[in-house]
GUMARGU-803529 format. One record per residue: z, x, y of N, C-alpha, C in turn. Coordinates in pm, whole numbers, always signed. Layout:
REM residues N
Z	X	Y	Z	X	Y	Z	X	Y
...
***
This chain:
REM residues 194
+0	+82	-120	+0	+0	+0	+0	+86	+126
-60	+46	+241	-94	+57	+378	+59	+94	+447
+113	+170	+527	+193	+100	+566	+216	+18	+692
+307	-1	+728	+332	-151	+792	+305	-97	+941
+219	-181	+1049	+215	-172	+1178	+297	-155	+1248
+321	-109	+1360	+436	-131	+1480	+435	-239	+1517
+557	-320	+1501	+534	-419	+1533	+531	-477	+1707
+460	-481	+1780	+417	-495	+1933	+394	-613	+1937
+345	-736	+1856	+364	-887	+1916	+442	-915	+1774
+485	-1058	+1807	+508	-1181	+1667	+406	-1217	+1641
+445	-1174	+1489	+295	-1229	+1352	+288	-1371	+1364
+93	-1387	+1388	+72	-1509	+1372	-37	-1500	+1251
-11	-1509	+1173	-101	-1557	+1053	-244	-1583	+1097
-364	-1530	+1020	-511	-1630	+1051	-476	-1752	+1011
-523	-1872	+1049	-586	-1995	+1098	-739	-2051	+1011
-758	-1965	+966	-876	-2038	+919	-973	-1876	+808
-1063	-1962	+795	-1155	-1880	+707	-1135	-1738	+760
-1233	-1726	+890	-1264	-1638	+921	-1209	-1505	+977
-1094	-1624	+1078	-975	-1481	+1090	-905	-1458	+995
-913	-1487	+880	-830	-1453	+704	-898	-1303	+702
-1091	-1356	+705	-1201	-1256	+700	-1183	-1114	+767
-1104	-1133	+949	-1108	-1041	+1031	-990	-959	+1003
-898	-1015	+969	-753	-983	+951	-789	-844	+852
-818	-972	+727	-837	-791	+615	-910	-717	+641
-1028	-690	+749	-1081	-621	+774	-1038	-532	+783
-953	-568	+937	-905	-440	+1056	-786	-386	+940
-759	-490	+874	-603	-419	+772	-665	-273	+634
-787	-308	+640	-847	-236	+553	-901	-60	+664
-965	-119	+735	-991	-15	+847	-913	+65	+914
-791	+9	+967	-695	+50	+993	-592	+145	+936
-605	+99	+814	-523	+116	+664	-346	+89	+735
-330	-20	+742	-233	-117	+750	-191	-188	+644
-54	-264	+635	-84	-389	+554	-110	-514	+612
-55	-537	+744	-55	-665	+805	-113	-697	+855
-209	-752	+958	-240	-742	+1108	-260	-913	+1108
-205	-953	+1249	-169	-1089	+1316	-296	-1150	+1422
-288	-1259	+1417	-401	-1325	+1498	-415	-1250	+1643
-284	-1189	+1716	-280	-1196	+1840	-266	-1019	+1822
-265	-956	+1706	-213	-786	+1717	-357	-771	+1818
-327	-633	+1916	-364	-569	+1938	-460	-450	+1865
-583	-452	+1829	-699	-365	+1769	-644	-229	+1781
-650	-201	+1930	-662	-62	+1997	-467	+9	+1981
-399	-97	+1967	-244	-89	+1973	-184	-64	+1874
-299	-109	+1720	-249	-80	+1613	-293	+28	+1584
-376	+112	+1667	-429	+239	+1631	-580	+244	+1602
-682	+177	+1637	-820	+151	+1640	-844	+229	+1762
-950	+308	+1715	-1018	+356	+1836	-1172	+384	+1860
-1258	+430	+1921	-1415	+419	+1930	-1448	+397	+1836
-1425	+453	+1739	-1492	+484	+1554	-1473	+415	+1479
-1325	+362	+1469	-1332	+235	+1434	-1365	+91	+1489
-1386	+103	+1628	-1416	-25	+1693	-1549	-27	+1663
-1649	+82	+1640	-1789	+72	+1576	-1824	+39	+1473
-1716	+46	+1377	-1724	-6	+1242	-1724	-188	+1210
-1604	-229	+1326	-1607	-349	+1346	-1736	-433	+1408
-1770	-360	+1488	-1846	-456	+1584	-2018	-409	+1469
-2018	-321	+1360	-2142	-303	+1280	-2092	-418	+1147
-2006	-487	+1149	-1981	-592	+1094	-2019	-745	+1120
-2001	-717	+1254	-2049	-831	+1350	-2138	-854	+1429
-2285	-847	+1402	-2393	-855	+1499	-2381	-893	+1630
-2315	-1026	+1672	-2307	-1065	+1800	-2173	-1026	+1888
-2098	-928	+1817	-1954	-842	+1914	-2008	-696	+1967
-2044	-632	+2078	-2059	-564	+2148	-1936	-470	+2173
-1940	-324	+2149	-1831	-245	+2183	-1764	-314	+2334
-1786	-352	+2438	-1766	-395	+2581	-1683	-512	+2508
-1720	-611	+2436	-1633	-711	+2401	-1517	-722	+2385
-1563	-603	+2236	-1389	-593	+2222	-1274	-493	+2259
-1336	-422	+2340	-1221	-360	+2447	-1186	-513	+2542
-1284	-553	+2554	-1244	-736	+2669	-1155	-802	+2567
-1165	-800	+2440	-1114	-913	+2381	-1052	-803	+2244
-929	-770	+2249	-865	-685	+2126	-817	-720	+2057
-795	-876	+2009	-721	-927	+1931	-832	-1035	+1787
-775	-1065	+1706	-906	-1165	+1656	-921	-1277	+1721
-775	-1309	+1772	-789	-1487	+1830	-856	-1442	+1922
-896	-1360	+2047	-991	-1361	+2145	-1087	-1318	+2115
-1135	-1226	+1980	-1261	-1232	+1951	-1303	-1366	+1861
-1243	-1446	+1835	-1313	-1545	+1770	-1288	-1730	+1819
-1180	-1701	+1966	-1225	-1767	+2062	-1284	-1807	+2203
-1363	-1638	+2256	-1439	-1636	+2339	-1575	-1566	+2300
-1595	-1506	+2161	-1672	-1397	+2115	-1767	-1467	+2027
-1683	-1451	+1901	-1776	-1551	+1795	-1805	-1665	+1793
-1868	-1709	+1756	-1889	-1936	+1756	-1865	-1940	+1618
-1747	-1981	+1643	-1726	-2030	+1479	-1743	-2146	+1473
-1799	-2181	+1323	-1836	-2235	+1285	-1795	-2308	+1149
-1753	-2418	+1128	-1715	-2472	+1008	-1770	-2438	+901
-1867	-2452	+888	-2002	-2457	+782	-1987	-2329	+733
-1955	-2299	+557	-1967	-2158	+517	-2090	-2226	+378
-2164	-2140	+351	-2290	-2099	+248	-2222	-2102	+131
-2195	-2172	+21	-2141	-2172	-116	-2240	-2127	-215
-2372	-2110	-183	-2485	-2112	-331	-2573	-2042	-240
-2682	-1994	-295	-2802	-1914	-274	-2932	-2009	-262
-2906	-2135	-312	-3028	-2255	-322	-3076	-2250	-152
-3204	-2263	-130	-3248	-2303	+41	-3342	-2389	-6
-3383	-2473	-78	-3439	-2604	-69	-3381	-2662	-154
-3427	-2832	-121	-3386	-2973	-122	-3290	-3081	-60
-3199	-3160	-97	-3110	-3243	+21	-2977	-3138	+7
-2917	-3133	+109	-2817	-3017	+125	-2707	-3092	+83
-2647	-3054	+23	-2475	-3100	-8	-2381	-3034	+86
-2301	-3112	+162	-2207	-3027	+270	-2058	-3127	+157
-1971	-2994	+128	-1839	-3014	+88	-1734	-3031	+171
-1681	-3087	+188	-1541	-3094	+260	-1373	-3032	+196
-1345	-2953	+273	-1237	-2908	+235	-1121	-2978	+214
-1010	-2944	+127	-902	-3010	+94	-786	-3012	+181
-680	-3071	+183	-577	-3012	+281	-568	-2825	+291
-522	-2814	+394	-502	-2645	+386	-647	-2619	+450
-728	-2640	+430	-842	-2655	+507	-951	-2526	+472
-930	-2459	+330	-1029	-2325	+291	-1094	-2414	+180
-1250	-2340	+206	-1327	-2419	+83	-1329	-2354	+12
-1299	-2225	-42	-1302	-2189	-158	-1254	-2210	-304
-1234	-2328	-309	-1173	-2389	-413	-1331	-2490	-454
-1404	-2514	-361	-1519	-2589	-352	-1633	-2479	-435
-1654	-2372	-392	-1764	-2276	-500	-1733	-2285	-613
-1664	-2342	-677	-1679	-2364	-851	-1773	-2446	-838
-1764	-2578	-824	-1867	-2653	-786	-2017	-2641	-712
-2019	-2584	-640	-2111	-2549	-567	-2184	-2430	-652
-2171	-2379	-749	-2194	-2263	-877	-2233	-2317	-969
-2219	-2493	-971	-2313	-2574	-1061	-2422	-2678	-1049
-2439	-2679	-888	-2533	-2734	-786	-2641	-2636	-826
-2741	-2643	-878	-2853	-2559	-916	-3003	-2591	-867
-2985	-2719	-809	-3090	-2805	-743	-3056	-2833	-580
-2953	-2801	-511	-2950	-2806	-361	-2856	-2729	-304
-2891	-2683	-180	-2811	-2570	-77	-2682	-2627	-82
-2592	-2613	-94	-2420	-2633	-48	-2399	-2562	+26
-2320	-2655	+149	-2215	-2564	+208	-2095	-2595	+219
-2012	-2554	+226	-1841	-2573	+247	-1806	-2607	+440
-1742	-2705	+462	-1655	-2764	+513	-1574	-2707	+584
-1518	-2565	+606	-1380	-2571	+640	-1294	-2587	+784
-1181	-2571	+734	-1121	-2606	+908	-1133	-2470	+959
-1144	-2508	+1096	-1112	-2412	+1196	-1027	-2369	+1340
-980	-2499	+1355	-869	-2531	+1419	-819	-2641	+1372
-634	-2570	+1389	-514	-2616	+1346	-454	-2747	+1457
-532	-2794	+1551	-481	-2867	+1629	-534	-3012	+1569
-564	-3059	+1523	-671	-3198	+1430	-504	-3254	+1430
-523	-3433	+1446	-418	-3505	+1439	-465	-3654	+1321
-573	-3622	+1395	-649	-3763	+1273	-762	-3728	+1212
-810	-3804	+1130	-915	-3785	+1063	-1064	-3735	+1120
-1049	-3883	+1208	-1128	-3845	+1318	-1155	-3709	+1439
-1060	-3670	+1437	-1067	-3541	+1527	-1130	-3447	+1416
-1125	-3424	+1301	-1206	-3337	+1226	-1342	-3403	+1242
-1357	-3505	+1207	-1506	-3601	+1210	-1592	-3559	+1343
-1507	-3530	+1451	-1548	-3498	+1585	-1632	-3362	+1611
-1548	-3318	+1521	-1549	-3165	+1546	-1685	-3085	+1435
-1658	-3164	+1317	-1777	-3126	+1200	-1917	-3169	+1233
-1881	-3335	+1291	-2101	-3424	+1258	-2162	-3296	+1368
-2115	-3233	+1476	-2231	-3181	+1545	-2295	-3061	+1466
-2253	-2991	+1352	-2281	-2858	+1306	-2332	-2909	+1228
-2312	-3032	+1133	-2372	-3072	+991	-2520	-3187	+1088
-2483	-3173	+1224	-2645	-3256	+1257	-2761	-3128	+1280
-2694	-3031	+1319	-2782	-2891	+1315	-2889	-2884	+1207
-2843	-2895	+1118	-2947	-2904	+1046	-3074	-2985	+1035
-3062	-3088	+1059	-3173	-3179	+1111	-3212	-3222	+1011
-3115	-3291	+881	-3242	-3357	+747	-3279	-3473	+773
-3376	-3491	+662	-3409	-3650	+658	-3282	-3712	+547
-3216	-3675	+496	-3113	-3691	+466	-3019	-3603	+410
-2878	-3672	+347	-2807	-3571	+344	-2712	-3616	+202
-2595	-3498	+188	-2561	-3570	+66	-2415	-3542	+93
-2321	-3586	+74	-2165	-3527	+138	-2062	-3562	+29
-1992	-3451	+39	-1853	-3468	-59	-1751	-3412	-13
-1641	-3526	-22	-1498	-3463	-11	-1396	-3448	-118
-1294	-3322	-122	-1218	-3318	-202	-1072	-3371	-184
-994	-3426	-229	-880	-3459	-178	-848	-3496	+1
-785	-3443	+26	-787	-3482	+180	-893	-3467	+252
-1022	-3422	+205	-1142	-3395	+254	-1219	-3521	+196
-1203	-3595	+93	-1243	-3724	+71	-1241	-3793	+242
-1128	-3824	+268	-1142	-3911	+385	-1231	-3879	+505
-1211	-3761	+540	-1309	-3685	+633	-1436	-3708	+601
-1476	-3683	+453	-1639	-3722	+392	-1670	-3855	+462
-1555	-3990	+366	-1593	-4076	+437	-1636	-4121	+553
-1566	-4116	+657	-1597	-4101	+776	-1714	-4039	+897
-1711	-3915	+781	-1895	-3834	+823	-2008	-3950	+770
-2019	-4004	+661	-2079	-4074	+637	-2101	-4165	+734
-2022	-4202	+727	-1983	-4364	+802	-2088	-4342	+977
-2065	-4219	+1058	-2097	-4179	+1166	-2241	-4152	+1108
-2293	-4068	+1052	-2411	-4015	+1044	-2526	-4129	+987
-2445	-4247	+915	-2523	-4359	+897	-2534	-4451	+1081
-2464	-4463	+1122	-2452	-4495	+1244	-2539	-4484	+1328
-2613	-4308	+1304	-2672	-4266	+1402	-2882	-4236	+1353
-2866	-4333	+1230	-3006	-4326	+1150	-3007	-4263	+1049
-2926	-4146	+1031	-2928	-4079	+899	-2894	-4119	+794
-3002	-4083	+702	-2948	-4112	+568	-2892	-4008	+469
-2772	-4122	+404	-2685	-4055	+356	-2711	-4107	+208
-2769	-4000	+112	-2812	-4020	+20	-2725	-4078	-135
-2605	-3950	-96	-2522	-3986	-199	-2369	-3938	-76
-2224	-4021	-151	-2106	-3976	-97	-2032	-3947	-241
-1959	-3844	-279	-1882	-3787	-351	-1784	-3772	-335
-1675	-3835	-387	-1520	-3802	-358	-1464	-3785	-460
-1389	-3703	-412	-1360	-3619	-581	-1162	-3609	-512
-1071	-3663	-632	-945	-3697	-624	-922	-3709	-483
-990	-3858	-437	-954	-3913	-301	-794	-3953	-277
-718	-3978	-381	-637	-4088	-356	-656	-4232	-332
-556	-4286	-282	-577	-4418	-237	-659	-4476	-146
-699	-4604	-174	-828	-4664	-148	-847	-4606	+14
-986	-4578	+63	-1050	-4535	+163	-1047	-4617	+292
-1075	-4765	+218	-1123	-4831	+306	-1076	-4959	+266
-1000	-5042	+380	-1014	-5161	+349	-1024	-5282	+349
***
């Protein structure tokens, strides 16, 4: 093991996929064990050589960036556009299957599935901010990335607490002309709708 950073702020855990992604990075680069949403890059001991390593990870982060932005939460809330939508399969044609994540909000529990989709693109669902109060505020936040794509239709599944969210995407994206080919809910719980 790495050893442990100086500690200079309170650990905030990643939040989502991606700062999980950034975290082990810099913890790997660094050769750390920890590093926090809000640590300091340059504070934990990152310097030109390694800030080049990072930003050759990240096409759209610019050395200038992240001296502007040294932390992950400011590189991945003024820097990167994150994005819900992660790639589960290698398929690029036919109707796309978009998965919805479970409580906890990581889809990787979803690529088993998506590893037996052999006939359409999947993508995973996940959260990306921890501020969501209703269903709907995820619903808000997902139809604009899953309209990016632009199909003539679509196919959607939720898993557990991502059942309801599915529903609801449905429900909107039929609303707005799209067709929604098939809905999949997989251990929804109790009734959806009623």
């Amino acid at each position: 093991p790495f050893p442990e950073a100086p500690c200079l702020t309170e650990y905030v855990s990643p939040r989502n996929e991606q700062e999980l992604n950034m975290c082990s990075m810099w913890q790997e680069m660094l050769k750390i064990d920890k590093v926090g949403i809000h640590d300091n890059f340059f504070e934990l001991g990152g310097n030109s050589l390694t800030a080049m390593k990072v930003i050759s990870k990240y096409n759209n982060i610019t050395l200038q960036q992240l001296f502007a932005n040294p932390t992950i939460h400011e590189l991945c809330n003024n820097i990167i556009k994150l994005s819900p939508i992660v790639k589960l399969n290698s398929i690029t044609v036919g109707i796309p299957i978009f998965l919805i994540h479970p409580a906890g909000g990581f889809v990787n529990i979803l690529s088993i599935l998506a590893s037996k989709c052999l006939n359409h693109p999947v993508y995973g669902i996940q959260q990306i901010s921890n501020d969501h109060t209703t269903i709907n505020d995820f619903v808000t936040e997902y139809l604009p990335f899953i309209l990016e794509f632009d199909e003539p239709s679509y196919i959607l599944g939720g898993y557990s607490f991502g059942a309801g969210i599915c529903w609801e995407l449905a429900q909107c994206l039929s609303k707005l002309g799209k067709s929604v080919k098939e809905i999949i809910l997989l251990d929804s719980g109790p009734r959806l709708v009623e």
